[in-house]
TORVOPA-974867 format. One record per residue: residue in three letters; residue number from 1; x, y, z of N, C-alpha, C in turn. Coordinates in pm, whole numbers, always signed. Layout:
N
type	seq	n.x	n.y	n.z	ca.x	ca.y	ca.z	c.x	c.y	c.z
ALA	NUM	X	Y	Z	X	Y	Z	X	Y	Z
...
end
This chain:
142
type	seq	n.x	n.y	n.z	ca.x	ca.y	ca.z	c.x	c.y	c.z
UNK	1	+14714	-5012	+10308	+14690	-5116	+10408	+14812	-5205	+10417
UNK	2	+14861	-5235	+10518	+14989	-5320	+10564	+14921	-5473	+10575
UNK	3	+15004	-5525	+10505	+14975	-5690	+10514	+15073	-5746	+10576
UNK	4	+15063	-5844	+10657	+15139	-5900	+10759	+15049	-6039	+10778
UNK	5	+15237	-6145	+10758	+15187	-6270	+10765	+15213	-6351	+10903
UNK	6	+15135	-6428	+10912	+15141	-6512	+11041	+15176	-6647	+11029
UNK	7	+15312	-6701	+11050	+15289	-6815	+11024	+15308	-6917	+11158
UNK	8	+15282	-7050	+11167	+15295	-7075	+11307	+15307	-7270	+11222
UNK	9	+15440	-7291	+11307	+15494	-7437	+11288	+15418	-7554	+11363
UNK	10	+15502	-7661	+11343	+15437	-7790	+11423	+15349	-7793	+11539
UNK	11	+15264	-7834	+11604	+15135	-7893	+11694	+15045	-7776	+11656
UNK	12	+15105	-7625	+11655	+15013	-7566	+11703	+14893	-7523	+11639
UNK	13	+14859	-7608	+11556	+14721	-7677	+11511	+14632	-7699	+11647
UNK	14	+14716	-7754	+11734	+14704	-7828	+11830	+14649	-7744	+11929
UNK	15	+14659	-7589	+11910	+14657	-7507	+12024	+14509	-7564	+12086
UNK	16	+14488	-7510	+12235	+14354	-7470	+12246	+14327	-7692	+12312
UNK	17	+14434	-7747	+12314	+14411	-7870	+12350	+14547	-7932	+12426
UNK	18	+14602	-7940	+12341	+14788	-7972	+12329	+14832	-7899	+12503
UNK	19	+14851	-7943	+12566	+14905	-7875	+12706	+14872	-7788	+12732
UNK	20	+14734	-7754	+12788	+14663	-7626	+12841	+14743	-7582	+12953
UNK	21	+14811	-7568	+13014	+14874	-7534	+13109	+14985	-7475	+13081
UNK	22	+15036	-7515	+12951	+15163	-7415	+12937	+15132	-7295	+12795
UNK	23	+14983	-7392	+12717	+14942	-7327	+12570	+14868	-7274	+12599
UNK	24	+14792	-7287	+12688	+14616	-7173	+12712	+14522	-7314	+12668
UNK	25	+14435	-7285	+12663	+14296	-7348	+12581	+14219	-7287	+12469
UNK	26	+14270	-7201	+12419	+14214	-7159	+12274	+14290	-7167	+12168
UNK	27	+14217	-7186	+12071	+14306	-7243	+11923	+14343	-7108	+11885
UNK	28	+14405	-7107	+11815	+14487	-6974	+11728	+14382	-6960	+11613
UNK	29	+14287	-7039	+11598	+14239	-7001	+11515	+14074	-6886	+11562
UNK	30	+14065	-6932	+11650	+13943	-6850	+11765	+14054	-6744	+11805
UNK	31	+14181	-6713	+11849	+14257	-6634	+11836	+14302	-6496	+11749
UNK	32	+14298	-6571	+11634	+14288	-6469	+11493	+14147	-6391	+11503
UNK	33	+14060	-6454	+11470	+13999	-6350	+11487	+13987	-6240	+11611
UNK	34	+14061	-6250	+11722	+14009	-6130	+11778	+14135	-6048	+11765
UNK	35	+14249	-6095	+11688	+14370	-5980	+11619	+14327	-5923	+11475
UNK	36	+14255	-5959	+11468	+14221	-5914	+11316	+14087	-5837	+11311
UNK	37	+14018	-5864	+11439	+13926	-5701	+11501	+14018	-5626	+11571
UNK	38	+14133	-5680	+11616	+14206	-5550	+11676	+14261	-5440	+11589
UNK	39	+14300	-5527	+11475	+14383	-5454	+11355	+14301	-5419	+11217
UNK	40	+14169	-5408	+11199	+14088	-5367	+11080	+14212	-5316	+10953
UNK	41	+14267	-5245	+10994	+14349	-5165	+10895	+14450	-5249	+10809
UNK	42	+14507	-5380	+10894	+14573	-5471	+10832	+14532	-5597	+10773
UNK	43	+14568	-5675	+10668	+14563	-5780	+10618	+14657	-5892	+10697
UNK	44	+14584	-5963	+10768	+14634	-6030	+10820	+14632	-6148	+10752
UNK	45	+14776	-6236	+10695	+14731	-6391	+10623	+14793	-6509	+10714
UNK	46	+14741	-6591	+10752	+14726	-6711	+10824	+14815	-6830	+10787
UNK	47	+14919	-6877	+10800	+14954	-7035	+10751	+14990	-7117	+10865
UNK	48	+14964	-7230	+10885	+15042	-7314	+10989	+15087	-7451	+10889
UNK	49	+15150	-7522	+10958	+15222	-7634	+10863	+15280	-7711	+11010
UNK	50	+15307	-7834	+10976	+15373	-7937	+11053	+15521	-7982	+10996
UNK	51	+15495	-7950	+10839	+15626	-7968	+10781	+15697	-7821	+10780
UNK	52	+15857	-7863	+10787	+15899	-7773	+10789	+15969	-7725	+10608
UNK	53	+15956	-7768	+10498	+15978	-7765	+10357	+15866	-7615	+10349
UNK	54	+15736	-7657	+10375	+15571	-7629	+10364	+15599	-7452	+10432
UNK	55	+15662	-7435	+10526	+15739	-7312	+10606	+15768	-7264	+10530
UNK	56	+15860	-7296	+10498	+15950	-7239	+10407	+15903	-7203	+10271
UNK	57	+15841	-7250	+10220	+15802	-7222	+10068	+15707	-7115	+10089
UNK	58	+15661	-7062	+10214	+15538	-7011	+10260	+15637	-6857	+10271
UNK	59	+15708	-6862	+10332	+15849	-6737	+10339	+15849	-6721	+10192
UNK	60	+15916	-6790	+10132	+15934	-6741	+10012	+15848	-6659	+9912
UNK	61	+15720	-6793	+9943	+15596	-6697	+9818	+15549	-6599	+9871
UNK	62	+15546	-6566	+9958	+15502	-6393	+10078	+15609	-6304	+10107
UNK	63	+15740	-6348	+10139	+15813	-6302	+10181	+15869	-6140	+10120
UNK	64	+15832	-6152	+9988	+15888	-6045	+9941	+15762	-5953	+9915
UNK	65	+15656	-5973	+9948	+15499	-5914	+9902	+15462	-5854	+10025
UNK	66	+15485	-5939	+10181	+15422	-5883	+10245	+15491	-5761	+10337
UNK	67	+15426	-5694	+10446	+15550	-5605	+10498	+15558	-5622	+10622
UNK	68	+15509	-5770	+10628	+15598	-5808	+10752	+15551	-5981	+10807
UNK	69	+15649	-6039	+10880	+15620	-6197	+10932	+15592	-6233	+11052
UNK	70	+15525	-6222	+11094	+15513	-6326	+11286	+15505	-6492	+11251
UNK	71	+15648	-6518	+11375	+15688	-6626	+11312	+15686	-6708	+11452
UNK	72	+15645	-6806	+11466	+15624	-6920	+11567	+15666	-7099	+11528
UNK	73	+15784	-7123	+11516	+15828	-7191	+11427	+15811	-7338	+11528
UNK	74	+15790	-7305	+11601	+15765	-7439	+11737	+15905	-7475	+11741
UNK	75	+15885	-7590	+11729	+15997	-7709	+11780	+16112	-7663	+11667
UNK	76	+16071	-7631	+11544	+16197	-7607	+11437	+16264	-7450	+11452
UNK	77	+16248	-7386	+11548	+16312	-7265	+11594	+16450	-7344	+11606
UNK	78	+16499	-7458	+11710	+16568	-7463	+11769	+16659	-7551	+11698
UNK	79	+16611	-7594	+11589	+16679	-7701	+11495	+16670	-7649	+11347
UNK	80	+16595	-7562	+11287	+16591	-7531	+11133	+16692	-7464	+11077
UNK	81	+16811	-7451	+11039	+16891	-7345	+10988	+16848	-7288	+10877
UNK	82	+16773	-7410	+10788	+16674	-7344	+10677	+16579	-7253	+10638
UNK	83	+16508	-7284	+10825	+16410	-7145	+10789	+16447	-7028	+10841
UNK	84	+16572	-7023	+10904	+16665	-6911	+10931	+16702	-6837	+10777
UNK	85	+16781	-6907	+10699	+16786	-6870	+10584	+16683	-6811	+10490
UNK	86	+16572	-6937	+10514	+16451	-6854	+10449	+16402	-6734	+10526
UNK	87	+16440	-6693	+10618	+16389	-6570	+10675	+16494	-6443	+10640
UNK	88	+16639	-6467	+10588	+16746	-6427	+10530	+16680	-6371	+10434
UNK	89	+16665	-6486	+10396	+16600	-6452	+10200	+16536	-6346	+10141
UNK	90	+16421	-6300	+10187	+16333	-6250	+10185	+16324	-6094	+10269
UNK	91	+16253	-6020	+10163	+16216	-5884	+10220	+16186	-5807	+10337
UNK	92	+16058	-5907	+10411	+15992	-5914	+10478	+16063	-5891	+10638
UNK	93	+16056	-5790	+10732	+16112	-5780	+10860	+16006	-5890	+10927
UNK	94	+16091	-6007	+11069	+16003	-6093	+11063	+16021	-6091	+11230
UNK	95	+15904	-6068	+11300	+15941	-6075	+11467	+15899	-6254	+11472
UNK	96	+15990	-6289	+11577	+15984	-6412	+11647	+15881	-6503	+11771
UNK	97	+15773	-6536	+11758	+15686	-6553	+11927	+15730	-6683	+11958
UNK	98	+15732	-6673	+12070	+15640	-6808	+12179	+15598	-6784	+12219
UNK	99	+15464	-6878	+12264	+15364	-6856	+12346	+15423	-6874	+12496
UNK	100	+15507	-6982	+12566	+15564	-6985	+12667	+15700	-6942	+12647
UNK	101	+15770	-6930	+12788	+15875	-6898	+12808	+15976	-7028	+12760
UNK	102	+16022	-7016	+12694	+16145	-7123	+12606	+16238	-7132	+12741
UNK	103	+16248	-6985	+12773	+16396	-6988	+12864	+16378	-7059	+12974
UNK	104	+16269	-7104	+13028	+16216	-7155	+13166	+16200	-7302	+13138
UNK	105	+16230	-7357	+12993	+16175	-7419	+12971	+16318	-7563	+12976
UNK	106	+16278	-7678	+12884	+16395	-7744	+12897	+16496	-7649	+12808
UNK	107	+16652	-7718	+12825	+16762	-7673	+12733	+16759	-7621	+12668
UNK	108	+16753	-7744	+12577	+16734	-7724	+12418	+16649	-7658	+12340
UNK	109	+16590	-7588	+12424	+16466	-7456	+12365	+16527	-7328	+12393
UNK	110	+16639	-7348	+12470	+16699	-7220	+12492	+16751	-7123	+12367
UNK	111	+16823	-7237	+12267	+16858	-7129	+12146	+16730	-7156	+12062
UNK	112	+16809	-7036	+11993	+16702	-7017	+11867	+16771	-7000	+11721
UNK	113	+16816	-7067	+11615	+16826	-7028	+11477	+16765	-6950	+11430
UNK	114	+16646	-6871	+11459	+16571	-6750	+11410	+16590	-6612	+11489
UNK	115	+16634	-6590	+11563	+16632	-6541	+11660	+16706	-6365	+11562
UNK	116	+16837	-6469	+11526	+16931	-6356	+11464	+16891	-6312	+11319
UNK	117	+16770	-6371	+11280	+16698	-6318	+11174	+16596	-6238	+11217
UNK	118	+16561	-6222	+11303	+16453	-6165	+11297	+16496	-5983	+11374
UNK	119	+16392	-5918	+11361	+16397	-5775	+11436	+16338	-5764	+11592
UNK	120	+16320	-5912	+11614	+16256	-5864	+11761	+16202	-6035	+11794
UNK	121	+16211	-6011	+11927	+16155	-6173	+12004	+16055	-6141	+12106
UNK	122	+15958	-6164	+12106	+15839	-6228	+12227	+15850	-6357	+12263
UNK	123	+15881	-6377	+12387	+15832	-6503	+12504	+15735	-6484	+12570
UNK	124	+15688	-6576	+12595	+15604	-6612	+12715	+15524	-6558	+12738
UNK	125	+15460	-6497	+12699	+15343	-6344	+12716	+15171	-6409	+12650
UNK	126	+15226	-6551	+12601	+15108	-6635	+12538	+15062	-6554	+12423
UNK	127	+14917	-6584	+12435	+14924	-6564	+12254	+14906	-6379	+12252
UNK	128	+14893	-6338	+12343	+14897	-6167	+12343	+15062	-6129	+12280
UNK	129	+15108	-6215	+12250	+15230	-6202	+12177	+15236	-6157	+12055
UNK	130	+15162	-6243	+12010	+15138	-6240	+11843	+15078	-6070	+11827
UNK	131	+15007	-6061	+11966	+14918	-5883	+11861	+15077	-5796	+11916
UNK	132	+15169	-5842	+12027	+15284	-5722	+12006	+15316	-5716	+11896
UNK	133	+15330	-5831	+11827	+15479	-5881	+11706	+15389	-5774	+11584
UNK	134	+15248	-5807	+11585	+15165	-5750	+11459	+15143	-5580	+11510
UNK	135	+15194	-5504	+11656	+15159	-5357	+11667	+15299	-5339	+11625
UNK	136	+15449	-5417	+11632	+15577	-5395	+11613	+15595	-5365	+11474
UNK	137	+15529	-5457	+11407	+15531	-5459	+11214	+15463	-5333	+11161
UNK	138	+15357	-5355	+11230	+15241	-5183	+11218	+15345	-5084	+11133
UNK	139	+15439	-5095	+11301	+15506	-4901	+11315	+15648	-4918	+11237
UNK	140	+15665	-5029	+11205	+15798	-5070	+11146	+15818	-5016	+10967
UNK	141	+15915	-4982	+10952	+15936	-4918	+10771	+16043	-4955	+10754
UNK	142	+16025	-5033	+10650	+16128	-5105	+10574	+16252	-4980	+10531
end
């Protein structure tokens, strides 16, 4: 069985409220479950955090265990070099989401510090993102 972690940064606690118009209206957490009936076969593990230290320590203690990361780092995509590194660090091949299009979006969402860590990027495709990033990890071998 393939275990694959999910982790997802600042507001989006928030999902499912936080700007329905650009986030949807469902929480990621009413979300998970219907990727985790999509995927029976996988272990799917869950973290979100507001801090970005809390991220990172979360890479680390999984990073080398699991066999793979979906990573939604919010607002610290565009500013963390750390959790770039922590995505360096570690074993783990790690695809990149947003739920909206960054590129459509203001500027400064345009880059990404994770971007060049990772094996693959989803935009804008909302949260049907997250089940590409988790069918990408599926077929993926270290």
């Amino acid at each position: 069985m393939k275990s694959i972690l999910i982790i997802n940064g600042p507001n989006l606690n928030l999902l499912g409220k936080r700007e329905p118009t650009i986030y949807g209206n469902r929480s990621f957490v009413d979300y998970l479950k219907t990727i985790e009936a999509m995927f029976p076969e996988v272990q799917l593990r869950y973290f979100q955090s507001n801090h970005e230290g809390e991220l990172i320590d979360k890479i680390h203690e999984l990073g080398f265990e699991v066999d793979g990361i979906v990573i939604n780092a919010g607002a610290y995509t565009h500013t963390s070099i750390a959790i770039a590194d922590a995505l360096s660090a570690v074993t783990a091949p790690a695809v990149e989401v947003h739920i909206s299009n960054v590129h459509a979006r203001e500027s400064f969402r345009h880059h990404s510090y994770l971007s060049a860590k990772c094996k693959g990027v989803v935009v804008g495709l909302g949260l049907m993102g997250y089940e590409m990033a988790v069918r990408y990890l599926m077929m993926y071998e270290k």
